[in-house]
ZADO-1210 file (C-alpha; in nm, 4 decimals, padded with zeros to 6 digits):
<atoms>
<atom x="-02.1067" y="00.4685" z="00.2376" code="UNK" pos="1"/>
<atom x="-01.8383" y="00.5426" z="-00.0363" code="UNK" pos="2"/>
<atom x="-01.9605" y="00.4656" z="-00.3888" code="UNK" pos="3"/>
<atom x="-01.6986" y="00.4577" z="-00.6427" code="UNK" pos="4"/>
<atom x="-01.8927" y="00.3929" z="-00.9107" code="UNK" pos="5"/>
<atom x="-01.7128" y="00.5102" z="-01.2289" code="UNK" pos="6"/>
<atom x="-01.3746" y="00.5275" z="-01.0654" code="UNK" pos="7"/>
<atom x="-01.0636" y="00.2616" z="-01.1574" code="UNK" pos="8"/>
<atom x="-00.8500" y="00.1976" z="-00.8822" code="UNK" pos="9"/>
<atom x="-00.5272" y="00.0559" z="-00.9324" code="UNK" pos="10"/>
<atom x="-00.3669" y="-00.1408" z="-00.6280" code="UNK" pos="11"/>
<atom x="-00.0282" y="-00.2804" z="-00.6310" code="UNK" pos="12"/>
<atom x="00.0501" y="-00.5702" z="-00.4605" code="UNK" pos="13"/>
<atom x="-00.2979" y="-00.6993" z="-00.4859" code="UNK" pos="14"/>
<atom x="-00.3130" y="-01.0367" z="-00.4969" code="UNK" pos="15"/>
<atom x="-00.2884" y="-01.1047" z="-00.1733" code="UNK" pos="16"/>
<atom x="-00.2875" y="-00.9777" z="00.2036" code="UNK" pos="17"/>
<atom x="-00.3180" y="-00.5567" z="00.2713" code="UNK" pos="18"/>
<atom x="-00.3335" y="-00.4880" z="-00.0970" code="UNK" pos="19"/>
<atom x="-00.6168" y="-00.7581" z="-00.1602" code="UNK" pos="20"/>
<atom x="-00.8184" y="-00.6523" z="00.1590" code="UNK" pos="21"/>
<atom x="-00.7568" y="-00.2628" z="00.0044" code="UNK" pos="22"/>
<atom x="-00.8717" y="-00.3801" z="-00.3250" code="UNK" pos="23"/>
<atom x="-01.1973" y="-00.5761" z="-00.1937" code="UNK" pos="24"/>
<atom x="-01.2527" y="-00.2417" z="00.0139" code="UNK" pos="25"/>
<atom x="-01.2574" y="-00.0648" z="-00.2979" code="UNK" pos="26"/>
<atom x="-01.4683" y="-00.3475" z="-00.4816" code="UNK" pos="27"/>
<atom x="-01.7230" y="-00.3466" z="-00.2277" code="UNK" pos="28"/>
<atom x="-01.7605" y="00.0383" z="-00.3284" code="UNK" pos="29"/>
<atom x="-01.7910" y="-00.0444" z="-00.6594" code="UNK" pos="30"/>
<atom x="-01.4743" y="00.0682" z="-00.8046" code="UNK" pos="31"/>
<atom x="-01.3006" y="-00.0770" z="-01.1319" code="UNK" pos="32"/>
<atom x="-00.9888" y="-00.2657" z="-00.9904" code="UNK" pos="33"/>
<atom x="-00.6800" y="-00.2887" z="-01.2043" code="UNK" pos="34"/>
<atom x="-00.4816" y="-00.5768" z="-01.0253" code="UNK" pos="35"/>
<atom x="-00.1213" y="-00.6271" z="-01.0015" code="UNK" pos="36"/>
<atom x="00.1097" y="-00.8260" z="-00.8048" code="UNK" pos="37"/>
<atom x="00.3344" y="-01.1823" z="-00.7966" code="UNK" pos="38"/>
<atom x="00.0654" y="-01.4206" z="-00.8697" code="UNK" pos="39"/>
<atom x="00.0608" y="-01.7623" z="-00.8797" code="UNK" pos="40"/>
<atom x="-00.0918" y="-01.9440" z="-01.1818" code="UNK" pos="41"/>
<atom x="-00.4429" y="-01.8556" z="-01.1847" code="UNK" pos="42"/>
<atom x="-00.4602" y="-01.6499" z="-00.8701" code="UNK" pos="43"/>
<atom x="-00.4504" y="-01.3196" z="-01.1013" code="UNK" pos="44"/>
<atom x="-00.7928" y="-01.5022" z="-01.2557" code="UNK" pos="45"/>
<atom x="-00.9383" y="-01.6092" z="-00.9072" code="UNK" pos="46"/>
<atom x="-00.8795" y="-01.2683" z="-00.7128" code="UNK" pos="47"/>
<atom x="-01.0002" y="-01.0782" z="-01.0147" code="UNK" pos="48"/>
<atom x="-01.3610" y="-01.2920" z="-01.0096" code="UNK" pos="49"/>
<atom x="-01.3785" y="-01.2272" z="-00.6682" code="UNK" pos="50"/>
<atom x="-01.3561" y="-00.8439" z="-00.7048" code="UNK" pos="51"/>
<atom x="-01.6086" y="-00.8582" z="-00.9381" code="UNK" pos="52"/>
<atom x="-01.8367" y="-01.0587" z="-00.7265" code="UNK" pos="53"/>
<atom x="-01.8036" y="-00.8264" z="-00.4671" code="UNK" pos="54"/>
<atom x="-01.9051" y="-00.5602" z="-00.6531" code="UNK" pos="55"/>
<atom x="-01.6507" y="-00.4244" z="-00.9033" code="UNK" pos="56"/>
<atom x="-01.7696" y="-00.3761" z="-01.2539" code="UNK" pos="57"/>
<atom x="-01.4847" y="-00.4932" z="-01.4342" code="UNK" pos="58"/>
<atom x="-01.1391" y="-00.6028" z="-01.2771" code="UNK" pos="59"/>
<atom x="-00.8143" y="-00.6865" z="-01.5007" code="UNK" pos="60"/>
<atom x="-00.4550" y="-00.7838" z="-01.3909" code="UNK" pos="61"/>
<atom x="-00.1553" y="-00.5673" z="-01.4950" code="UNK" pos="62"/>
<atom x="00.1295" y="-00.7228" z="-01.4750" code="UNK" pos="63"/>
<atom x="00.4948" y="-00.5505" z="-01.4108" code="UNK" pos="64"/>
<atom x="00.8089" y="-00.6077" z="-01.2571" code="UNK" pos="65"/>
<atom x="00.8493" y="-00.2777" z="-01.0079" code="UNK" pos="66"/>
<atom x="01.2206" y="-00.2715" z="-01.0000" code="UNK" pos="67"/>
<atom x="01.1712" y="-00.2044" z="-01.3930" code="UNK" pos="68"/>
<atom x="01.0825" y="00.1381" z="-01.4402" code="UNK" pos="69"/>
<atom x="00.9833" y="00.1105" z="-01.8261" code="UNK" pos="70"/>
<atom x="00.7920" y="-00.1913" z="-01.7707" code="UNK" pos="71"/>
<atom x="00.5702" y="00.0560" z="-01.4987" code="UNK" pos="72"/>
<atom x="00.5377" y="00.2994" z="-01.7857" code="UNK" pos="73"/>
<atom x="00.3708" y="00.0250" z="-01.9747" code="UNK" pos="74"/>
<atom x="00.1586" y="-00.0620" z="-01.6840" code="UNK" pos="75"/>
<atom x="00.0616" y="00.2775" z="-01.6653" code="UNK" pos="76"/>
<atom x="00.0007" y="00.3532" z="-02.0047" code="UNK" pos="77"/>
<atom x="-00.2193" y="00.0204" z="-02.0195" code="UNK" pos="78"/>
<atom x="-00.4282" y="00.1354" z="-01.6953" code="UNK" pos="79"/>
<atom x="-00.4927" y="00.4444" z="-01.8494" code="UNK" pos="80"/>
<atom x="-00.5935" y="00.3165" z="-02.1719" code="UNK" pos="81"/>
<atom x="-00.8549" y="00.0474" z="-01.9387" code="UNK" pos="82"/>
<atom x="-01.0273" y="00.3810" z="-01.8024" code="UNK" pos="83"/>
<atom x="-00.7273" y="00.5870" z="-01.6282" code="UNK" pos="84"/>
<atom x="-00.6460" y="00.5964" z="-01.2937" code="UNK" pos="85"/>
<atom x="-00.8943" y="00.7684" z="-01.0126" code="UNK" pos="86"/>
<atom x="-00.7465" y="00.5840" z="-00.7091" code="UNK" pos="87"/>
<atom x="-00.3515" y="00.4871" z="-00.7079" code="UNK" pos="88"/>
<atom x="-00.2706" y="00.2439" z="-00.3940" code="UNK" pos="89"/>
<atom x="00.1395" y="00.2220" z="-00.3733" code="UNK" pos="90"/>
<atom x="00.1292" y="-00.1651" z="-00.1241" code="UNK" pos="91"/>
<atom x="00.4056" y="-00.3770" z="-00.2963" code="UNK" pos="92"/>
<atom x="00.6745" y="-00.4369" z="-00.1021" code="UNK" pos="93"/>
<atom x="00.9239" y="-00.6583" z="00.0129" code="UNK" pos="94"/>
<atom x="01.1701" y="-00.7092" z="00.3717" code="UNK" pos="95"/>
<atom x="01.5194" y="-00.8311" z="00.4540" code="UNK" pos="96"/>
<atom x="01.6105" y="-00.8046" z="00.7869" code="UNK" pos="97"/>
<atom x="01.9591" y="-00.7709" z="00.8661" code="UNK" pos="98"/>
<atom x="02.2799" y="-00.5982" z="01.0250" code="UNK" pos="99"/>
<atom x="02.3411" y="-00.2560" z="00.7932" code="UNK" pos="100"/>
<atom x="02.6607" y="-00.4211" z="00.7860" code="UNK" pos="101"/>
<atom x="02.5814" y="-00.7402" z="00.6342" code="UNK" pos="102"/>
<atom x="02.2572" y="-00.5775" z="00.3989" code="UNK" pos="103"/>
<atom x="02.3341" y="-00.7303" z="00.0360" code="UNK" pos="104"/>
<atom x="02.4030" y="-00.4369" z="-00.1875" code="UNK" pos="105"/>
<atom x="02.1680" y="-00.5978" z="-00.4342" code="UNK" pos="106"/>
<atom x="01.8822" y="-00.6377" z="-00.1511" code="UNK" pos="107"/>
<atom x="01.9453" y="-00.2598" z="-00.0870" code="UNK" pos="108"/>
<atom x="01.8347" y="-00.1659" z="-00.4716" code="UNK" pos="109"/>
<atom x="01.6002" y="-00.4199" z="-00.4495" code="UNK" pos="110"/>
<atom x="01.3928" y="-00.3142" z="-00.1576" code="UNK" pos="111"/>
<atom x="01.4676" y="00.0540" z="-00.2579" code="UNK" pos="112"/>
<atom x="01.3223" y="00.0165" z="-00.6101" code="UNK" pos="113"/>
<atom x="00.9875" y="-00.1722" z="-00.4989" code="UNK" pos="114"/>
<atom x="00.8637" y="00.0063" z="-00.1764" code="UNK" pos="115"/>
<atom x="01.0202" y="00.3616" z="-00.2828" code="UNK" pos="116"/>
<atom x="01.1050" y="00.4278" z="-00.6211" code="UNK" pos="117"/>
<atom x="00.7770" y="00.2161" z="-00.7924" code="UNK" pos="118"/>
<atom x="00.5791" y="00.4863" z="-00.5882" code="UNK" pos="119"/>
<atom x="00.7594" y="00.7704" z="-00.7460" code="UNK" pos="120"/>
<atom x="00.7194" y="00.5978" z="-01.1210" code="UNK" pos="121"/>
<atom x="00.3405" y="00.5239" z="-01.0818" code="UNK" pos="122"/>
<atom x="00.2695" y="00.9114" z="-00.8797" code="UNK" pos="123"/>
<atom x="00.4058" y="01.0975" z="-01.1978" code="UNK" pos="124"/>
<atom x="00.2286" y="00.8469" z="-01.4369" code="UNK" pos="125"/>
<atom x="-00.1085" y="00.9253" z="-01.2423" code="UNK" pos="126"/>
<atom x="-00.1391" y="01.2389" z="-01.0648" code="UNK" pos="127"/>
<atom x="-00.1391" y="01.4917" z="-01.3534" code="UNK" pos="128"/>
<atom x="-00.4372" y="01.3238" z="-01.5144" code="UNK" pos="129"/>
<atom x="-00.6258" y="01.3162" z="-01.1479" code="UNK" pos="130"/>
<atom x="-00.5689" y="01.6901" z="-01.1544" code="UNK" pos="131"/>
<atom x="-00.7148" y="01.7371" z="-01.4759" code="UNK" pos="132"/>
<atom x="-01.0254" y="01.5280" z="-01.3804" code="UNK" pos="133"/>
<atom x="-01.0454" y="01.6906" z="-01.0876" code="UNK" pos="134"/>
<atom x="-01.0304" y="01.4198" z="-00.8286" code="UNK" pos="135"/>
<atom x="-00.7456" y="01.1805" z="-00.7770" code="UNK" pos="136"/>
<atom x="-00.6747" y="00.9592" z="-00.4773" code="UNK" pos="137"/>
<atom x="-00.3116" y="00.8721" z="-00.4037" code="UNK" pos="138"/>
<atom x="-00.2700" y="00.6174" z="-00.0815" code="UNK" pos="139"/>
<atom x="00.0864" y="00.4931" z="-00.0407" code="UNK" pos="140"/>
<atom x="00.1240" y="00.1801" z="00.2503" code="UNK" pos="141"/>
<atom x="00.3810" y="00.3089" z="00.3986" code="UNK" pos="142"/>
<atom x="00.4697" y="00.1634" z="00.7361" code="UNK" pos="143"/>
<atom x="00.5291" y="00.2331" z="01.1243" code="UNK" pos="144"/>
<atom x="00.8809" y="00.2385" z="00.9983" code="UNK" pos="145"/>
<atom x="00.8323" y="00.5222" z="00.7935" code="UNK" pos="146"/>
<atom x="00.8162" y="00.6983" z="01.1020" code="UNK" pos="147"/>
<atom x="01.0379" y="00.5365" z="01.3838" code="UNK" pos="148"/>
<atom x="01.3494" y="00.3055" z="01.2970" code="UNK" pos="149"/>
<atom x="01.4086" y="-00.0475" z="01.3338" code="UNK" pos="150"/>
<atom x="01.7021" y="-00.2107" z="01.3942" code="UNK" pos="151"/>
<atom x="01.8138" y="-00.4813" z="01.1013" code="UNK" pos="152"/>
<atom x="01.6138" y="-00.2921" z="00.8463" code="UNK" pos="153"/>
<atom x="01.7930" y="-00.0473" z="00.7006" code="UNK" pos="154"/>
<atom x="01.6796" y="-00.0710" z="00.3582" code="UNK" pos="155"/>
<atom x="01.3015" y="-00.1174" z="00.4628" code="UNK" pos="156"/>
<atom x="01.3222" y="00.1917" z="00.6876" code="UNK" pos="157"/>
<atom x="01.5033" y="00.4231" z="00.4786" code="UNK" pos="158"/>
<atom x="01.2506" y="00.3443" z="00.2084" code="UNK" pos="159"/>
<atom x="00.9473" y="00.3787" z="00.3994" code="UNK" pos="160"/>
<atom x="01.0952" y="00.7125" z="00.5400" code="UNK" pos="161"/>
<atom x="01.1120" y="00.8636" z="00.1822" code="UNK" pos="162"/>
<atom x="00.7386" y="00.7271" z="00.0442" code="UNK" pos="163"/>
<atom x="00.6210" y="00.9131" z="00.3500" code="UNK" pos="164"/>
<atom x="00.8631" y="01.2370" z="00.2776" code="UNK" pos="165"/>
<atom x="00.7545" y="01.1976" z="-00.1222" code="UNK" pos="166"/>
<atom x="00.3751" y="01.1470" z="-00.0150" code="UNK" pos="167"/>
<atom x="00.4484" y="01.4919" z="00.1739" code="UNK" pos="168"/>
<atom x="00.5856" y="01.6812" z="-00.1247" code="UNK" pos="169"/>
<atom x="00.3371" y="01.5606" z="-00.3739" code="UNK" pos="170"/>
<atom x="00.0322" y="01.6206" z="-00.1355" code="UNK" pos="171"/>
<atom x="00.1667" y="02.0102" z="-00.1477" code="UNK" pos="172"/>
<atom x="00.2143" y="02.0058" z="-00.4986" code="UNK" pos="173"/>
<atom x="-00.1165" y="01.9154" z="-00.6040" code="UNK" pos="174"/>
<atom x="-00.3440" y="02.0505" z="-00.2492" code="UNK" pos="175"/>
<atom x="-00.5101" y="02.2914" z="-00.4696" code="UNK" pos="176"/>
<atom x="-00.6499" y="02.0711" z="-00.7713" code="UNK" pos="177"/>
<atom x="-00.9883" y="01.9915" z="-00.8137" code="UNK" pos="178"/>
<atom x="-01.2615" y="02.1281" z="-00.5828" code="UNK" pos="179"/>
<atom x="-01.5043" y="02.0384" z="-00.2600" code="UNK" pos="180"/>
<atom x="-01.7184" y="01.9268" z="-00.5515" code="UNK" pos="181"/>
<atom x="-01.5000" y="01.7247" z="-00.7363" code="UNK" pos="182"/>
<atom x="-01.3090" y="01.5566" z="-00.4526" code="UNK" pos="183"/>
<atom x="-00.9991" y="01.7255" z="-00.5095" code="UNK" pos="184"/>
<atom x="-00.6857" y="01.5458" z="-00.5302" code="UNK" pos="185"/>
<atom x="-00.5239" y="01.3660" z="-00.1667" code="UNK" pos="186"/>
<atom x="-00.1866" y="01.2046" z="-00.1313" code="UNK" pos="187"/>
<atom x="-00.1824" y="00.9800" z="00.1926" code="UNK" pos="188"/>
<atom x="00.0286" y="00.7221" z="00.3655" code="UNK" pos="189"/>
<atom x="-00.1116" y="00.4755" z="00.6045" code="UNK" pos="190"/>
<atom x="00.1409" y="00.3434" z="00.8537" code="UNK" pos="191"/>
<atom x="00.0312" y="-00.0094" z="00.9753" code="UNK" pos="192"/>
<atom x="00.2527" y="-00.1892" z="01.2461" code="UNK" pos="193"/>
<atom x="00.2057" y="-00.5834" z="01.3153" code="UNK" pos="194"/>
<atom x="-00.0743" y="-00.6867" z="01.0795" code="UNK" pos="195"/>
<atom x="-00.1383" y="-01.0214" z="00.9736" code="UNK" pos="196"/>
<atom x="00.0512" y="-01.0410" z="00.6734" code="UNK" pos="197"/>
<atom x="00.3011" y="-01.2887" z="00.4768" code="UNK" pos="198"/>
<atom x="00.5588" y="-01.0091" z="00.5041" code="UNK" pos="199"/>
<atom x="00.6417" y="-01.0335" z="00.8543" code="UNK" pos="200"/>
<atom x="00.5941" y="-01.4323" z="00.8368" code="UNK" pos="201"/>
<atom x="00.9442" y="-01.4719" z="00.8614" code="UNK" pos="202"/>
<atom x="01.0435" y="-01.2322" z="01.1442" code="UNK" pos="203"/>
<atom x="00.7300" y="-01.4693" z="01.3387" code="UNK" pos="204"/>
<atom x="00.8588" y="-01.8014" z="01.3085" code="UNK" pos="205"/>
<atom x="01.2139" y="-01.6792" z="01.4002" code="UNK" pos="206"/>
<atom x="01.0679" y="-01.5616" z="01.6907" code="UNK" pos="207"/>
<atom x="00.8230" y="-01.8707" z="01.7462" code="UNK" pos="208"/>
<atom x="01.1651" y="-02.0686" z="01.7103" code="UNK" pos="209"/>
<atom x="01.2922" y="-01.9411" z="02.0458" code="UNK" pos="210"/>
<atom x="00.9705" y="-02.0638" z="02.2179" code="UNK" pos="211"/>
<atom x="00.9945" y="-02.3924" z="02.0585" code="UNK" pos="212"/>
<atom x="00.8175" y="-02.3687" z="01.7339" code="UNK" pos="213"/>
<atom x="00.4968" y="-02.2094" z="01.9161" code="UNK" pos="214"/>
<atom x="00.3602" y="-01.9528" z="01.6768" code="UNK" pos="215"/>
<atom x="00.1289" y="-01.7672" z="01.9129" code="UNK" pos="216"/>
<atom x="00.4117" y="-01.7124" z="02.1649" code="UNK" pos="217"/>
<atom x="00.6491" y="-01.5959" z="01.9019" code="UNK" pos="218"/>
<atom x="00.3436" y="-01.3033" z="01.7964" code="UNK" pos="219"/>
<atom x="00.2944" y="-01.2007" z="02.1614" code="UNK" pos="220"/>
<atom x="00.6532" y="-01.1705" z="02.1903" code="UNK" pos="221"/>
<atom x="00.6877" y="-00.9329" z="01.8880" code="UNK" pos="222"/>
<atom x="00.3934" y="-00.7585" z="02.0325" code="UNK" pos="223"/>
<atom x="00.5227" y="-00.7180" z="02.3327" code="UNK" pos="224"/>
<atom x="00.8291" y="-00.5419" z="02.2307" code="UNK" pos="225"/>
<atom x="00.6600" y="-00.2539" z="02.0006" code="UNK" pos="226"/>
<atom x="00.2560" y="-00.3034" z="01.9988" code="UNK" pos="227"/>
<atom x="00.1383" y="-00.1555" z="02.3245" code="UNK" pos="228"/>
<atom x="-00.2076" y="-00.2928" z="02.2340" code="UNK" pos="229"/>
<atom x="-00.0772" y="-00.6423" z="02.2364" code="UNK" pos="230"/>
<atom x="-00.3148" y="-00.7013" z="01.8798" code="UNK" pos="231"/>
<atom x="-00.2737" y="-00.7212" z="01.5936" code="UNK" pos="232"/>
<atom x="-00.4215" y="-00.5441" z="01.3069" code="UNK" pos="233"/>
<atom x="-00.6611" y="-00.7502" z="01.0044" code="UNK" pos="234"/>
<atom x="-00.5456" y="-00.6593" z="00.6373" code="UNK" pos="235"/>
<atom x="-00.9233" y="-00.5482" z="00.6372" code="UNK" pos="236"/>
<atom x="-00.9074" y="-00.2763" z="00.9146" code="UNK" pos="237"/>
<atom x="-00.6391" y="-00.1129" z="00.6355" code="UNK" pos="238"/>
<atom x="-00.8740" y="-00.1731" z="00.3429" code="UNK" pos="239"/>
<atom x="-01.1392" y="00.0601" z="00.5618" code="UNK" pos="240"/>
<atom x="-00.9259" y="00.3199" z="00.6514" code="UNK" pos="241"/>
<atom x="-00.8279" y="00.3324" z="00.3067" code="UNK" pos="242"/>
<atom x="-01.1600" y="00.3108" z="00.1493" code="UNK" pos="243"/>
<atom x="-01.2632" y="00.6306" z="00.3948" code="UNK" pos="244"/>
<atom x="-00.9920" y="00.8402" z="00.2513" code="UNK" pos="245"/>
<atom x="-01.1332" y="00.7717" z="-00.0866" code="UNK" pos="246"/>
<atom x="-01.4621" y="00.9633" z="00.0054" code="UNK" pos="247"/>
<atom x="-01.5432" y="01.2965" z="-00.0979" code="UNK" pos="248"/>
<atom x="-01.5587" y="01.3657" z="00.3072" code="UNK" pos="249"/>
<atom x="-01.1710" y="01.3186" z="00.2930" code="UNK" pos="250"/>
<atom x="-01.1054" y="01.6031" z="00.0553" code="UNK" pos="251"/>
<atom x="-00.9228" y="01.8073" z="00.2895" code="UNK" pos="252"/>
<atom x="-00.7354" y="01.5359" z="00.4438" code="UNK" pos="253"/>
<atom x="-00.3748" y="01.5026" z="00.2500" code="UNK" pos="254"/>
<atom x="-00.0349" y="01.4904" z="00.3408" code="UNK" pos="255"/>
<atom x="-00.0577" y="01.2737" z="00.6347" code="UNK" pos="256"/>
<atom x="00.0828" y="00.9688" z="00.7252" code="UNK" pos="257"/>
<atom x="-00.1353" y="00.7704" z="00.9500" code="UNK" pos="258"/>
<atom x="-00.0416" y="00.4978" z="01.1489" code="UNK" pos="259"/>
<atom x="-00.2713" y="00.1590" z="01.2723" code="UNK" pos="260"/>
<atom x="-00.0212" y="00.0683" z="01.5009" code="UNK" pos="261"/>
<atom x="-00.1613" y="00.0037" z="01.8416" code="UNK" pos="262"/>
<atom x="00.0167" y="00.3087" z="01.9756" code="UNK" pos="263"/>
<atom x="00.3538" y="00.1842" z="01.8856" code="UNK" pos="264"/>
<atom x="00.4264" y="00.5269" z="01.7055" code="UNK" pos="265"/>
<atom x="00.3176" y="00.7045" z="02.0529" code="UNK" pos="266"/>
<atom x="00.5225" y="00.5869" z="02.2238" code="UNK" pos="267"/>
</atoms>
């Protein structure tokens, strides 16, 4: 089993679906969790006491406004000043589907700053210190659309394509820090496809609407077009895959972007 014990993780997006199951993952390990995300009053407090009752020393919520990139400085700087950062997890993000030719040009900066350029803000922040240290995890959620295209999602694609190019660059840069004894330093991208999310919520009940409101029809329809497994993925299966690359087993593993997609990529 992993144990984390002296390691602070920060996860973005963490208050709720892949990002909390990621940040449970890494509680369970007994990692120090530095929260973040849109939270409703008191969720921040309630997902932070459950971290901590599943094992985390100490979690604490960091508030910031991704599309900002001086108000991720801050967040940075206050992580690092909480006990630095041993495990980065890039999850926030946000969707509009639509025509390329219809994409709001504020939608477009919008998606682009939270799911691609927040990931290049907190990497710099973070992975100079990991390479000092000697061990650093980087572990960008990235998505099957990082990878193949979409139609409607231009914005979404386009950003997921350059985490996963970024992810590749940064892995090279910093392949050689840190040792088999110290972990080294990994930058990875894990690629889910149809995982039970509120991201994809919408893009369900539109398709639920065509069978009459019926929400399990409108899933098996969306699986049916891209999932060849016909299942979806649990938030949780992510938070394992992400807590394995985390282990000093996975020092050699960097640079990759894997996806949980039910062969959807294989295709």
């Amino acid at each position: 089993m992993t144990d984390l014990t002296g390691k602070t993780a920060l996860v973005t997006g963490s208050v709720q679906g892949i990002g909390l199951a990621i940040a449970e993952a890494l509680a369970v390990a007994r990692a120090r969790i530095a929260v973040h995300g849109l939270a409703e009053p008191g969720q921040a407090e309630t997902v932070c006491a459950r971290l901590e009752e599943l094992g985390a020393p100490e979690a604490a919520f960091f508030p910031a406004d991704l599309r900002d990139p001086d108000a991720i400085g801050a967040m940075m700087a206050d992580v690092a000043a909480w006990g630095g950062v041993d495990v980065l997890v890039n999850n926030a993000g946000i969707q509009h589907t639509a025509p390329l030719a219809e994409m709001p040009r504020e939608t477009w900066d919008a998606i682009l700053a939270v799911n691609l350029s927040a990931a290049f803000h907190t990497m710099q922040a973070a992975l100079p210190a990991m390479a000092e240290r000697g061990y650093g995890r980087v572990i960008n959620i990235a998505s099957v659309h990082g990878l193949v295209a979409s139609k409607d999602k231009a914005p979404y694609v386009a950003a997921k394509f350059g985490l996963v190019g970024m992810s590749r660059v940064a892995a090279l840069e910093y392949a050689a820090a840190g040792s088999k004894a110290s972990g080294g330093v990994t930058v990875n991208c894990i690629c889910p496809g149809w995982t039970e999310t509120a991201i994809i919520e919408p893009q369900v009940e539109a398709r639920a609407a065509s069978f009459g409101g019926d929400r399990d029809r409108g899933i098996a329809d969306l699986l049916a077009e891209k999932q060849p497994s016909q299942r979806t993925s649990d938030p949780g299966e992510i938070g394992a895959l992400a807590l394995w690359l985390c282990s000093a087993l996975a020092h050699n593993v960097t640079g990759t972007a894997i996806p949980v997609d039910g062969g959807w990529t294989a295709q």
